[in-house]
C-alpha positions in Angstrom: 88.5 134.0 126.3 88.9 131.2 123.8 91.6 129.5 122.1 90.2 126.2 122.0 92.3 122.8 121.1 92.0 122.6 117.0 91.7 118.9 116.6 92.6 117.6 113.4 92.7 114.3 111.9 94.4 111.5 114.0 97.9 110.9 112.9 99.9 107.7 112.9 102.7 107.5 114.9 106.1 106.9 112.6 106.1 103.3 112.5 102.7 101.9 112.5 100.8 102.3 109.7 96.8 102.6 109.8 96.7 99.7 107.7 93.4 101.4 104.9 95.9 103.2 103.3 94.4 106.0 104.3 97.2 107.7 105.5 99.2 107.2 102.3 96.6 108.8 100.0 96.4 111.8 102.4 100.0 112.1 102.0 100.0 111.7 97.9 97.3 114.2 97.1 98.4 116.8 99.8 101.8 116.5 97.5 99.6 116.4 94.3 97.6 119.0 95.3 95.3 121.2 93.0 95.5 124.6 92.7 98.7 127.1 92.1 100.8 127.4 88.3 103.1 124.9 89.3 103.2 121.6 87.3 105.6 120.8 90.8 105.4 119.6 93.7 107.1 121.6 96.9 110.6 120.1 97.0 110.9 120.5 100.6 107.2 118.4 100.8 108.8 116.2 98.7 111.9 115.9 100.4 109.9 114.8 103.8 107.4 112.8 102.4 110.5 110.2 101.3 112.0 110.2 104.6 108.9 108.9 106.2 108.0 106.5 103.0 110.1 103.7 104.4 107.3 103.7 107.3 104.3 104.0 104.6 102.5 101.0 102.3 104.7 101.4 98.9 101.8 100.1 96.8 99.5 102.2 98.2 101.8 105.5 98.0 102.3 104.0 94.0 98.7 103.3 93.4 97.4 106.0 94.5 99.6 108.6 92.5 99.8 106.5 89.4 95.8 106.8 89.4 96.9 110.7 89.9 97.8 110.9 86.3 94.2 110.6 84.7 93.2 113.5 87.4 91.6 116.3 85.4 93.4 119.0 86.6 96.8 119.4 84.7 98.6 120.4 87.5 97.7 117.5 89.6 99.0 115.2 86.7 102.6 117.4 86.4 103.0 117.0 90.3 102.3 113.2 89.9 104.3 112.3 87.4 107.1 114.6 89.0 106.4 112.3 92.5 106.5 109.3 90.8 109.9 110.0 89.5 111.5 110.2 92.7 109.4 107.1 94.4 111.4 104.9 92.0 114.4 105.8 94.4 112.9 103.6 96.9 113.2 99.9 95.9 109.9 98.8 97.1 108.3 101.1 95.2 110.5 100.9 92.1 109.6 97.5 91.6 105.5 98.4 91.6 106.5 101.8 89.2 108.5 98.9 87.1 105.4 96.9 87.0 103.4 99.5 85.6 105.6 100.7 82.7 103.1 100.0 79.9 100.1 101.7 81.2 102.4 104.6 82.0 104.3 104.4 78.8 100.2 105.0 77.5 99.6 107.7 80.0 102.4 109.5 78.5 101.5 109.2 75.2 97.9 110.5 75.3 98.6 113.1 77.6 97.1 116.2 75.9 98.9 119.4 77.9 102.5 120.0 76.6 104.0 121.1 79.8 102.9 117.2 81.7 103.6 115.2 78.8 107.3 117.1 78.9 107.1 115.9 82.7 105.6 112.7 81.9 108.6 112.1 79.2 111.4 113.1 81.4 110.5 110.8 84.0 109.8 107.6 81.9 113.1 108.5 80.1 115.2 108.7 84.2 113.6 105.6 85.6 114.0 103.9 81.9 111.0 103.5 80.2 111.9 106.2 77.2 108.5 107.8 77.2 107.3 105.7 74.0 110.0 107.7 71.9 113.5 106.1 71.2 113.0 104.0 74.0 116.4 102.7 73.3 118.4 105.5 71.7 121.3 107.2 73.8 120.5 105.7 77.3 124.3 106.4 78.5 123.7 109.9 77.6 121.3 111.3 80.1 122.5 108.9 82.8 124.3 112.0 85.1 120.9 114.0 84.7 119.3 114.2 88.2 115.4 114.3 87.8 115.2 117.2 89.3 117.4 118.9 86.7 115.3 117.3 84.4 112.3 118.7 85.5 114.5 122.5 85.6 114.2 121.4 82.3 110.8 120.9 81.7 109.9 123.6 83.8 112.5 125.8 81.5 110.7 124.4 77.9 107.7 124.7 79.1 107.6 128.5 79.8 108.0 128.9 76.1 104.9 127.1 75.4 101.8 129.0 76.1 100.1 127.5 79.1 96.8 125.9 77.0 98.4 124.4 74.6 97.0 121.1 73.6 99.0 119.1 71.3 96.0 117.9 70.1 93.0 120.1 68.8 90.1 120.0 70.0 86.8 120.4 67.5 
């Protein structure tokens, strides 16, 4: 025989929060993950982790994946900055994001790997920070531009960069 009970961690029923945050971080670095080419997160994780954000701690969720951008792995950074672009659709957590628009306008600017600073630009430029380039140039343009067809974008400019590319060199 066998097939013993896997017991995992303890989950929080939808609606009542654990109160450490805990639960929250889990939920941003599973989404954040390392590992894998993409600079993405999964759209359908995505997609469910913003349905149950109106039960999480906004400044947790927001914390914890703006302190996602300094992570070493590229990847990891990509996926935040791609999250943190669609947390701003939730008001709670647009004010923090709003709140933190300098040290992300910074972020952006000394990111080093050309494929998350592309990310990194596109989303300061959709939840209006410019990305510390023409901060106020054209803003009616690129209003219809969904994030995610931003990031098609990205994604779509970035495949033409080699994958190492540092703007800056190193040495």
């Amino acid at each position: 025989g066998g097939g013993g009970v896997v017991s995992g961690g303890s989950f929080a029923s939808v609606g009542e929060a654990v109160g450490d945050g805990e639960y929250e971080k889990g939920k941003v670095l599973g989404i954040c993950r390392e590992g894998g080419v993409s600079m993405q997160p999964d759209k359908g994780e995505v997609e469910e982790f913003m349905v149950m954000l109106k039960t999480m701690d906004a400044d947790v969720v927001c914390e914890c994946a703006l302190d996602l951008l300094t992570h070493k792995k590229k990847e990891v950074r990509g996926k935040a900055w791609s999250l943190i672009g669609r947390l701003t659709e939730d008001d709670k957590c647009k004010a923090f994001v709003m709140e933190c628009m300098e040290e992300m306008e910074m972020r952006a600017k000394n990111e080093e790997q050309v494929r998350v600073k592309l990310i990194a630009k596109k989303v300061m430029k959709t939840i209006g920070g410019g990305g510390g380039v023409n901060s106020g140039l054209g803003e009616g343009k690129e209003r219809g531009v969904s994030l995610e067809d931003a990031v098609k974008d990205v994604e779509r400019t970035a495949s033409i960069t080699s994958e190492g590319d540092l703007l800056t060199s190193e040495g």
